[in-house]
N, C-alpha and C positions, 0 to 999 in steps of 0.2 A: 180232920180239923186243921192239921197243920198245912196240909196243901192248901185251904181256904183260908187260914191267918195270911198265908204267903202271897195268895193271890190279891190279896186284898192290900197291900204293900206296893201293888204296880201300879206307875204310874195314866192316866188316865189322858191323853191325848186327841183334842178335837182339830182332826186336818182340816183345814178353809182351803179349796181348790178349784179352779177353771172361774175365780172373780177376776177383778180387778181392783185393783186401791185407785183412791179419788182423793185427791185434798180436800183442805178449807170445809171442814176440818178431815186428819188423815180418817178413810172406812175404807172395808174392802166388802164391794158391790157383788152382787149375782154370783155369792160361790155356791160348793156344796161342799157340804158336814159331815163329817165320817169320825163316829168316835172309836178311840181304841182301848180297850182295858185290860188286855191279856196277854198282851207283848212286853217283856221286860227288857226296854228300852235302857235302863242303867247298864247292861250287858255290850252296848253296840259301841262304836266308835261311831263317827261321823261320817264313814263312808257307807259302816252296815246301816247307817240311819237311812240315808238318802237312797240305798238301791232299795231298802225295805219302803220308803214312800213313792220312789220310781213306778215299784211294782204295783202300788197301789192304786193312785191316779190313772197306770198307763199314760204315762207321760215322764221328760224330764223337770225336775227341782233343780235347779241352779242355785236360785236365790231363795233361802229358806227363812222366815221369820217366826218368833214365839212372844206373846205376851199372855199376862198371868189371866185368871179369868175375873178377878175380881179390880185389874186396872182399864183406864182407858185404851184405847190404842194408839192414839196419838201421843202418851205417854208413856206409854209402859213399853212401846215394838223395839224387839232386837235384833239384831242379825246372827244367823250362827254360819261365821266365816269359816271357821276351823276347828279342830278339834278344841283347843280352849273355851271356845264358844259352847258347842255342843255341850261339857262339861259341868257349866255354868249354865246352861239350861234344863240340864236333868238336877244340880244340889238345888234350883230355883224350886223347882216342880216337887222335891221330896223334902222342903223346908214344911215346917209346921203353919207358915200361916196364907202358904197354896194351900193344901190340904188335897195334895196329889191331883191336881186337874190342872191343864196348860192347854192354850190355843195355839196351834202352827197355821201360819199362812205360806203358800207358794204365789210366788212370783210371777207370771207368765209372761210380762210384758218388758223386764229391766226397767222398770222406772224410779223414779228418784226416790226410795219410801223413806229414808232415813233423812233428806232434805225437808221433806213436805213434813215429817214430822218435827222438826226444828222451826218449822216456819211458824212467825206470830200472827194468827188470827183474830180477829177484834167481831165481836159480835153485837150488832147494832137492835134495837128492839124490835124489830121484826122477827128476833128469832135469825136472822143471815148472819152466814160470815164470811170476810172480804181480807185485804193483806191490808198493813199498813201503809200511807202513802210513802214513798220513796223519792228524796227529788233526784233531779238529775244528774248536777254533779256525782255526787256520791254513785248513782248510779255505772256512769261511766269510768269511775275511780278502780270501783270493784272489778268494773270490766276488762278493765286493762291491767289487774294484778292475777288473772286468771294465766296461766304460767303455757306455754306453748304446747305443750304434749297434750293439753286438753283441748288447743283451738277446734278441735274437731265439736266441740258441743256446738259450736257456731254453724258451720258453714254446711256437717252434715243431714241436719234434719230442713235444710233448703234444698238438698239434693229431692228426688223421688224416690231415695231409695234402692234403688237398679244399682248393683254393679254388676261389673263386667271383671271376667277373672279369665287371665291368658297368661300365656311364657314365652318370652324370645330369647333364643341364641346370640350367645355373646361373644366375647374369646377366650375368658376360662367362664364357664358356668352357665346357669340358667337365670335369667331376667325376670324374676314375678312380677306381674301388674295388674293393682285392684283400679279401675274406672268407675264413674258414675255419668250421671247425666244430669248438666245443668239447666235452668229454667227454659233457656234457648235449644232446646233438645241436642246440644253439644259435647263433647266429651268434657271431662271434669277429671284428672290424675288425681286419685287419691295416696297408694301407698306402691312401693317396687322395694325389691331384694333381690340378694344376688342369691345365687344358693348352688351348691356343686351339680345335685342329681335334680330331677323332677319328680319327686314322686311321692307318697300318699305320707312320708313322715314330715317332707318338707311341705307340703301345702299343710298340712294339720297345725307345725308350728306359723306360718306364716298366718292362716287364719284365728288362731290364737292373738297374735298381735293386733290384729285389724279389728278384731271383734271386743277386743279392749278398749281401744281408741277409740271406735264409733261408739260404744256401749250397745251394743245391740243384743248380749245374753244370746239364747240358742236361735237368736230371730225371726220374730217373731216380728211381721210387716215389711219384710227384707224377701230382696227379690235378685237373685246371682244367676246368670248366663254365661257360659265357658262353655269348652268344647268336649269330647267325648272321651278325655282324656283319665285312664281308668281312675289314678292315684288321688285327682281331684276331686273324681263324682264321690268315690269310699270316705273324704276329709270333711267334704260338705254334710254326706250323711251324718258323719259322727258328731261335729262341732256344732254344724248348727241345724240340727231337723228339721226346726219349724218353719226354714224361712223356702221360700218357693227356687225351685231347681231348674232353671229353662239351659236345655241344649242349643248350641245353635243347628239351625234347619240347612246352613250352607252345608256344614260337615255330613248329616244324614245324607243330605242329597249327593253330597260327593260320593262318599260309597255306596248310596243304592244307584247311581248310574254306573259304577262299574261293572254291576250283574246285570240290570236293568237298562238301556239304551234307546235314546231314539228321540223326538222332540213332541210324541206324544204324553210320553211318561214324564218329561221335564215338565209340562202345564200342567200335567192333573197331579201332580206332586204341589207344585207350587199353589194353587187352588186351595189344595187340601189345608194345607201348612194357613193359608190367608185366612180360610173361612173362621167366622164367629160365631156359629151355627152348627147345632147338634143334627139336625136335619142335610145343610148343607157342605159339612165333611163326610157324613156319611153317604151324602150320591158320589163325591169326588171319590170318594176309596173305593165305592163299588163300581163305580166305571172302571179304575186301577184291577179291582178281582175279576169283570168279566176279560180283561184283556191278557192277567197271570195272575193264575193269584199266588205262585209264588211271589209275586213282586208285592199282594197285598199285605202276605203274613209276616213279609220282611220289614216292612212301614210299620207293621200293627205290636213286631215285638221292641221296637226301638221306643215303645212308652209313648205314641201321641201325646200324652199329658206336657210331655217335656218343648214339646216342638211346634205344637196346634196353638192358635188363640182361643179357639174354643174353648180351651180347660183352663185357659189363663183367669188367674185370681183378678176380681174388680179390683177398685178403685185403689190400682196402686199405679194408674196416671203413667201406662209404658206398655203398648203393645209390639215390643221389639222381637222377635223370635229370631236374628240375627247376631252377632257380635262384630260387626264392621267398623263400629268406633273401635277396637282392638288394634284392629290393622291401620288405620285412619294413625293413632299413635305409634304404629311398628312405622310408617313410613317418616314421622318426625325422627324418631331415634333411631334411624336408620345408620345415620353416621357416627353416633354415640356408641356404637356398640360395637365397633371396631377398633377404640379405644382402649386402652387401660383400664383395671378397674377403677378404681381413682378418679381417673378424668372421668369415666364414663355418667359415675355415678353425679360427679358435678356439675356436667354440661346439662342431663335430665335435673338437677335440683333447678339449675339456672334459667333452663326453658320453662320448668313450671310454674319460677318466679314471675318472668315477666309474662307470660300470658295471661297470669291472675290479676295481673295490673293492668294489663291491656284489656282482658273482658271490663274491667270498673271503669277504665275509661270510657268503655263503649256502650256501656249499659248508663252511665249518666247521662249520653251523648242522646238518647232518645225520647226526651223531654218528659212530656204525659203520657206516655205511649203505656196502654194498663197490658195486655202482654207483650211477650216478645217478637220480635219480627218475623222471624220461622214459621211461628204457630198462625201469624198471622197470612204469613202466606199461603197456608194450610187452609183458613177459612176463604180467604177472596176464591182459591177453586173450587170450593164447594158451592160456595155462594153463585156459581157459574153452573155449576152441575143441577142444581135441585129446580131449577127452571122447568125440567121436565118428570118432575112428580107433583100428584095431585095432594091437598092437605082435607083432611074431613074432621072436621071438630066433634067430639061426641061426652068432651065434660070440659071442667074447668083447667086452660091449660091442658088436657090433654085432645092427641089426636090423632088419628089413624091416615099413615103417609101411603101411596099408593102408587108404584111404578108398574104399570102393566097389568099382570096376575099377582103381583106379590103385594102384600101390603106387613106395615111393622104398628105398630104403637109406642106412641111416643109419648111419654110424662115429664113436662119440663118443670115442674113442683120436684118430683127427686131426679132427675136430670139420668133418666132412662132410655133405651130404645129396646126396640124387639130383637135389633142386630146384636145386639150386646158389642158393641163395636166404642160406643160412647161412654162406657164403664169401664172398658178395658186401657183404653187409650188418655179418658180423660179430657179429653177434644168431641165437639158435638159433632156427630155423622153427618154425613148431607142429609138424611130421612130427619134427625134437627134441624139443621137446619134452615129446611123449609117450612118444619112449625113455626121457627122463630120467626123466621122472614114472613108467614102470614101473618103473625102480631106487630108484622112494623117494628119490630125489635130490635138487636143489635146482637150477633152471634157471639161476641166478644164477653159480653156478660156471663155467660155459661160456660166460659171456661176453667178449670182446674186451677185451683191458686197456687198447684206445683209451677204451672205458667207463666205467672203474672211478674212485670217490671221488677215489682220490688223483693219475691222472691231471689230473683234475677242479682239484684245488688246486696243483696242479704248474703246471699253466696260466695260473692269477693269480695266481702268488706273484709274477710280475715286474710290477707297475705302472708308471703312466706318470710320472716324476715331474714336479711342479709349475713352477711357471714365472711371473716377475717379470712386472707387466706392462708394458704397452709404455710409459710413461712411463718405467719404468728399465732398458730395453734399452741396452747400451753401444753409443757409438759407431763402427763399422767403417768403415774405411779403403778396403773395396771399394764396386764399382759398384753400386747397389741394385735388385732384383729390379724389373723390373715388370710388368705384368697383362698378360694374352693383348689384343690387339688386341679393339675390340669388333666383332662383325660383325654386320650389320643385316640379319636373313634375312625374305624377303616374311612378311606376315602378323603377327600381334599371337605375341609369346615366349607358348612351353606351358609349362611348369611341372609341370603332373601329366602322368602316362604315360596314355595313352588306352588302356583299358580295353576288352577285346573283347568279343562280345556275351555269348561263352560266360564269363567270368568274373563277367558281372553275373550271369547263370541259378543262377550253383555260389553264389551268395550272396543267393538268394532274390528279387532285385530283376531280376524279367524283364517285359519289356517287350513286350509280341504286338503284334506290328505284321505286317499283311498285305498282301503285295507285288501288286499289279494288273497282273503285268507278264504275260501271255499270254492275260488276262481276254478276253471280246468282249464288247461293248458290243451291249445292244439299244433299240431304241426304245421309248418308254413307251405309243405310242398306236397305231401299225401292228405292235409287238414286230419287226421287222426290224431286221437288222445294217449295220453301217457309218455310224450319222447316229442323233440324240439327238430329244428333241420340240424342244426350239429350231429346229431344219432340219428338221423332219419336212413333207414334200411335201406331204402329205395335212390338215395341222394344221390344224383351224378358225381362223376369224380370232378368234374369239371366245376363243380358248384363250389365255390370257396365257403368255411365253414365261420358263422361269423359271431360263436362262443369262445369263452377265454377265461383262459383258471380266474377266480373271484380275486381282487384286490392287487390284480398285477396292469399295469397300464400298457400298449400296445406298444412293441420296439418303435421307435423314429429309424429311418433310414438313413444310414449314414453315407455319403459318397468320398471316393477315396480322391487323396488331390492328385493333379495331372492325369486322370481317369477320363477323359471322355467318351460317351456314349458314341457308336459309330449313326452317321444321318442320312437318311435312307431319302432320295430322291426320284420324283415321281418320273419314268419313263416319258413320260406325255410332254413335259416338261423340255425348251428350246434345247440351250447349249449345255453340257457337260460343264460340271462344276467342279473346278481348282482344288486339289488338297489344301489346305488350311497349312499356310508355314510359320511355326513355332521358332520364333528368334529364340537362340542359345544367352543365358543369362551373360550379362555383362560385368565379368572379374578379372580381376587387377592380376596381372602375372605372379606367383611365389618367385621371391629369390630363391633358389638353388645353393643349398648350406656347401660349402665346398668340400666335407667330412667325406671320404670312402662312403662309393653308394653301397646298399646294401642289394646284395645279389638276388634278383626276382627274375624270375623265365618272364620272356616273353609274352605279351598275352592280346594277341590280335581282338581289337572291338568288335563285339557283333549285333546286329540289329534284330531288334525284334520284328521278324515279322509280322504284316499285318493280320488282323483277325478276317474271317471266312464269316463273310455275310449272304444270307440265302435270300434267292432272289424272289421279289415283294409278287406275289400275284394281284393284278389289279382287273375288274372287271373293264371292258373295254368296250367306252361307250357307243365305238365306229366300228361295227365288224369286218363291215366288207372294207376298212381301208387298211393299205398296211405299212404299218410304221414302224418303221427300224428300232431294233434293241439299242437300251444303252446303256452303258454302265455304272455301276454303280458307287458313286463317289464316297471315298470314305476318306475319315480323318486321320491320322500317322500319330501313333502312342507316344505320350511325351513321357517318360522314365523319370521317376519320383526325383526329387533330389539328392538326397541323401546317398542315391546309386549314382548319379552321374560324380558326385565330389568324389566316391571310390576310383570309379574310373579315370578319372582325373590324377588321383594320387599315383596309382599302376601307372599310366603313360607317363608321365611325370620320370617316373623312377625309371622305366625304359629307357627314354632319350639319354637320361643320363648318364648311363653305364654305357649306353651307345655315343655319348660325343657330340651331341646335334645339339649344334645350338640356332638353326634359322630355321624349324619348325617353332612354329607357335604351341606348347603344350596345353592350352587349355584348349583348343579346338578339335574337338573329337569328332570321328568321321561316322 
C-alpha cells in the first residue's frame, strides 16, 4: 500500500513529439502522445530530464516546452531554459490545482513559439484569426531598433539555406568560414574566426556560434558541405544531426584517383556523382565494379549519400555536391591572409562590406527582371536543348517527356520530374521545360522563389555597418583578446592550396609527364636487359662511357694560357708553312738599385724544346704519283708569364754583378 500511495504521488507527464506549432492562434499540429506515470521526475535535474526524453523520442529536445492541462496553450507555454525553469515546472505539476498532470511539447523546428504566443490575434465572425493591422512607419521603426547581432533574422532565411563550411591558412592560425548562396546562386560570407588548431573542439564552438546567430537549433532544413575533414564531420554530427551533411565530390575524387587512375574512372566517377537517378547511379557504379571493384567498394564505403544527388533532400533549391564557392573566397582573401591578424580580420570585414553594397546596387539595377540573371541564363539553355524531346500529354498539366527510349513524367501542378533533378535543384529540367514550352508558357514562372529578384534584394537590404578606426576604439575595462599561439610546423608555411593534377587539365594547363616506373631498361650495344653501355660487359675500350655520378655536372675544359695546340698540316698541301713568331712583351727597362748585388751563380737560359709530333697518316688519293714528304710545321711554346718575369729577374741580377751595362736585360735569348 505504501508503494502505491508513493506511486500515485508521481507526476503524470504527456510528451507532444515529431508536431509542429502553427500560429494564429499558437497549436502544435500532427504530434504524438506518450504519457508517462511512473517516472519520478522531481528526482532529475534538467539534464536527467532531456537525456530521459532524448531516449524516448529517439531524437534530440533542445527546445522543451510545458503547459498545465487545464490552460490554453497560447497562454499558458513555457520554456524550460535551465535548471530554474525545470524546477518551476515540476512545483507547477505537484501544485494542488494541476492535480499532477502536465503537457511537454518538443521543438523540432526552432521556431518562434514564445513570439507567436505573445502575438495579438483578433478573431473575426467567421470563427478566423488574423494579426492586427500594423502601419508602416511603426513598422519600420521596430525594424531598425532590432540591434545588429540579430540582423541575421533578415537576410538569412533569403539565403537557401546551403552553407558552405572550409578553413584557410593564415600566419598565426586557422581561418574559419561559413558561406551561403545568394538568390543569384553566388557566394554570400556569412561568419570566419581565427582559431589556433583545426579541429573537432574548435569547429563545435564555432558552430555553436553560428547556429545561435542563424537560429537554426540542431537543423533542421539546413543543408552544410565541407570537406572530409575528420574534426568537422564529428562537430556537425553532434551539434546539428538533423540538418543534411554533403561532402564535397572534388575531395573523394582526389583520393579515389590516387589508387584508382585513368580517364575512364574519372567519367564514370563523375557520372555517378551527377546522376538523380537510383537506377542511373547504379549502372555508373556497376560499370566502375566490372572494371575493379575494388575501386567500387572504395566509392561505396565513402557514404554515396554524402556525395550522390541522388540521395539529396528535395526541395531545399541546391544541387551543389561541390564546395568551389569556398575556393572562389580563398582566392579574394588571398592577400588578406598574409596579413596581421588585425589587418586581416578587417580588410575581410571591409570586402564584405562593400560587396553587400555592390550586390544591392546591382540587384536594383535589373528592373522587373522576376529572377536572377544566372538562373536565367540556366533556362535560355535549356530552352535550346528541349527542341529535341518529344511532349505527350496524358492529364491535366501533366506529361510524359520523351528522348529516345527514355521517357520521365512531368507534373507542373507540384513542379516534379521523374529526373528528380527539378526537386533538387529547384530550376525546371529541360524534360520541364518542354512541358512548359508546349503550353506556350514561360519557364521563368516555375522557378523557386529561393530565385527570384526580390529574394535577391531582400538579402542585401541588411548591410554591414561601418566602424571607427582603431585609433577611436574606446577604452574596455576587460582582458584583451589575444592571437592563437604561433606554431612552427616542419617546412617553409603554404599559403596556396596545392592544386591537383586533374584541376590544372579542367583549366587547360596540363602537364604530360611520363612515369618510368615498370619500364625495362636495355642496353645500347649488346640491346640486353638488366645493365646500360656504362657496364655493358662486352663494351670496347675504345667506346667512351657516357654515364656520370647523379647530380655532378660534366668538368668544362680549361685551356692553359700561352698553351698552344701544335697544327698539323696536310702533306698534299703547296709550300711549307712559317713557325708563328711570338713578339717578346713590351717592358720599360728596371733601374738597377745601386745597393751590393746579391750573389746569385750564373744561370744560362734554356729553351724548351719543341714537342714530338707523330707523323699524320693520310690516305692518298694518287697512288701511283709520288709526292715528296714534308714537314711538319709546328708552332714554338710561349712560356707562361710569370716564368719569363723570373727569368728576367735572374739575368737581371747576373749582368749586374758582371758590370754590363750595353746588353739590354730584358731581352732573353
Amino acid at each position: 500500500m505504501a508503494s502505491d500511495s508513493k506511486l500515485r504521488k508521481y507526476l503524470t507527464v504527456y510528451v507532444h513529439y515529431n508536431g509542429l506549432f502553427a500560429p494564429k492562434p499558437l497549436v502544435y499540429l500532427n504530434s504524438v502522445v506518450v504519457s508517462i506515470a511512473d517516472v519520478d521526475f522531481g528526482g532529475m535535474d534538467l539534464k536527467d530530464f532531456k537525456l530521459f526524453i532524448e531516449k524516448l523520442i529517439e531524437g534530440s529536445c533542445d527546445n522543451v516546452y510545458y503547459c498545465t492541462r487545464n490552460e490554453p496553450l497560447v497562454e499558458g507555454i513555457r520554456r524550460i531554459g535551465n535548471d530554474a525553469d525545470y524546477y518551476e515546472f515540476i512545483e507547477t505539476g505537484y501544485s494542488d490545482e494541476v492535480g499532477l498532470t502536465m503537457n511537454v511539447y518538443i521543438d523540432h523546428e526552432n521556431e518562434l513559439v514564445l513570439d507567436w504566443a505573445d502575438m495579438e490575434v483578433v478573431e473575426d465572425d467567421e470563427g478566423h484569426y488574423s494579426e492586427p493591422d500594423v502601419d508602416d512607419d511603426k513598422e519600420s521603426q521596430l525594424f531598425d531598433d532590432i540591434p545588429y547581432e540579430h540582423e541575421a533574422d533578415g537576410y538569412i532565411p533569403s539565403l537557401d539555406k546551403m552553407l558552405v563550411m572550409n578553413s584557410y591558412t593564415g600566419v598565426r592560425g586557422q581561418l574559419l568560414v561559413t558561406m551561403g548562396r545568394d538568390a543569384n546562386n553566388h557566394i554570400f560570407p556569412i561568419a570566419w574566426a581565427v582559431v589556433a588548431v583545426e579541429n573537432k573542439e574548435t569547429w563545435k564552438w564555432f558552430l555553436d556560434l553560428l547556429l545561435d546567430d542563424i537560429e537554426m537549433g540542431i537543423g533542421h532544413g539546413l543543408t552544410l558541405i565541407s570537406d572530409q575533414h575528420k574534426g568537422l564531420v564529428e562537430a556537425v554530427k553532434e551539434r546539428v544531426p538533423a540538418a543534411e551533411h554533403r561532402q564535397c565530390a572534388r575531395h573523394i575524387y582526389a583520393n579515389f584517383k590516387k589508387r584508382f587512375k585513368g580517364e575512364q574512372y574519372r567519367k564514370l566517377f563523375w557520372a555517378a556523382a551527377a546522376s538523380t537517378t537510383q537506377p542511373k547511379f547504379e549502372a555508373e557504379m556497376n560499370y566502375i565494379k566490372t572494371i575493379d571493384p575494388l575501386a567500387y567498394e572504395h566509392l561505396m564505403e565513402r557514404d554515396p549519400k554524402s556525395w550522390c544527388r541522388e540521395f539529396f533532400e528535395v526541395d531545399r533549391a541546391c544541387d551543389a555536391y561541390e564546395n568551389g564557392i569556398s575556393e572562389s573566397f580563398n582566392s579574394v582573401i588571398d592577400l588578406a591572409r598574409k596579413r596581421p591578424l588585425l589587418t586581416m580580420l578587417e580588410e575581410i570585414r571591409i570586402y564584405a562590406m562593400e560587396r553587400m553594397y555592390r550586390m544591392l546596387l546591382e540587384g536594383q539595377s535589373w528592373g522587373n527582371l522576376k529572377i536572377c540573371p544566372s538562373i536565367r541564363l540556366k533556362i535560355s539553355k535549356l530552352k535550346k536543348q528541349q527542341r529535341f524531346l518529344g511532349v505527350i500529354p496524358y492529364g491535366v498539366q501533366k506529361y510524359e517527356v520523351r528522348i529516345g527510349n527514355d521517357g520521365y513524367a512531368v507534373d507542373l501542378n507540384n513542379n516534379t520530374c521523374g529526373c528528380r533533378s527539378w526537386q533538387v535543384s529547384g530550376i525546371p529540367c529541360v524534360h520541364a521545360v518542354a512541358a512548359i514550352s508546349y503550353l506556350n508558357r514561360n519557364a521563368e514562372d516555375y522557378v523557386a522563389p529561393w530565385f527570384h529578384t526580390t529574394m535577391f534584394l531582400t538579402c542585401y537590404n541588411h548591410t554591414i555597418n561601418p566602424l571607427n578606426g582603431s585609433s577611436m576604439w574606446p577604452e574596455a575595462p576587460y582582458m584583451k583578446p589575444l592571437p592563437p599561439q604561433k606554431r612552427r610546423l616542419p617546412g617553409r608555411p603554404t599559403l596556396k592550396r596545392k592544386k591537383d593534377q586533374s584541376e590544372m587539365e579542367s583549366k587547360g594547363k596540363r602537364r604530360h609527364t611520363i612515369s618510368k616506373a615498370g619500364s625495362v631498361n636495355r642496353c645500347t650495344i649488346c640491346r640486353e636487359r638488366g645493365h646500360n653501355r656504362s657496364t655493358c660487359p662486352t663494351r670496347p675500350a675504345d667506346v667512351a662511357s657516357t654515364s656520370r655520378p647523379k647530380n655532378k655536372k660534366p668538368k668544362k675544359c680549361k685551356k692553359e694560357k700561352g698553351k698552344v695546340e701544335p697544327v698539323q698540316v696536310d702533306p698534299v698541301q703547296a709550300d711549307l708553312v712559317d713557325p708563328v713568331q711570338v713578339p717578346a712583351p713590351n717592358v720599360e727597362p728596371i733601374q738597377v738599385d745601386p745597393v751590393d748585388p746579391v750573389q746569385v751563380p750564373h744561370v744560362e737560359p734554356v729553351d724548351d724544346p719543341a714537342p714530338y709530333v707523330e707523323p699524320v697518316q693520310v690516305d692518298d688519293p694518287h697512288p701511283n704519283v709520288d709526292v715528296p714528304a714534308q714537314p711538319v710545321a709546328t708552332r714554338k711554346k710561349i712560356r707562361k708569364y710569370s716564368e719569363r718575369i723570373t727569368k728576367i729577374g735572374l739575368r737581371r741580377k747576373v749582368l749586374k754583378k758582371e758590370g754590363s751595362t750595353g746588353h739590354n736585360p730584358m731581352v732573353l735569348e
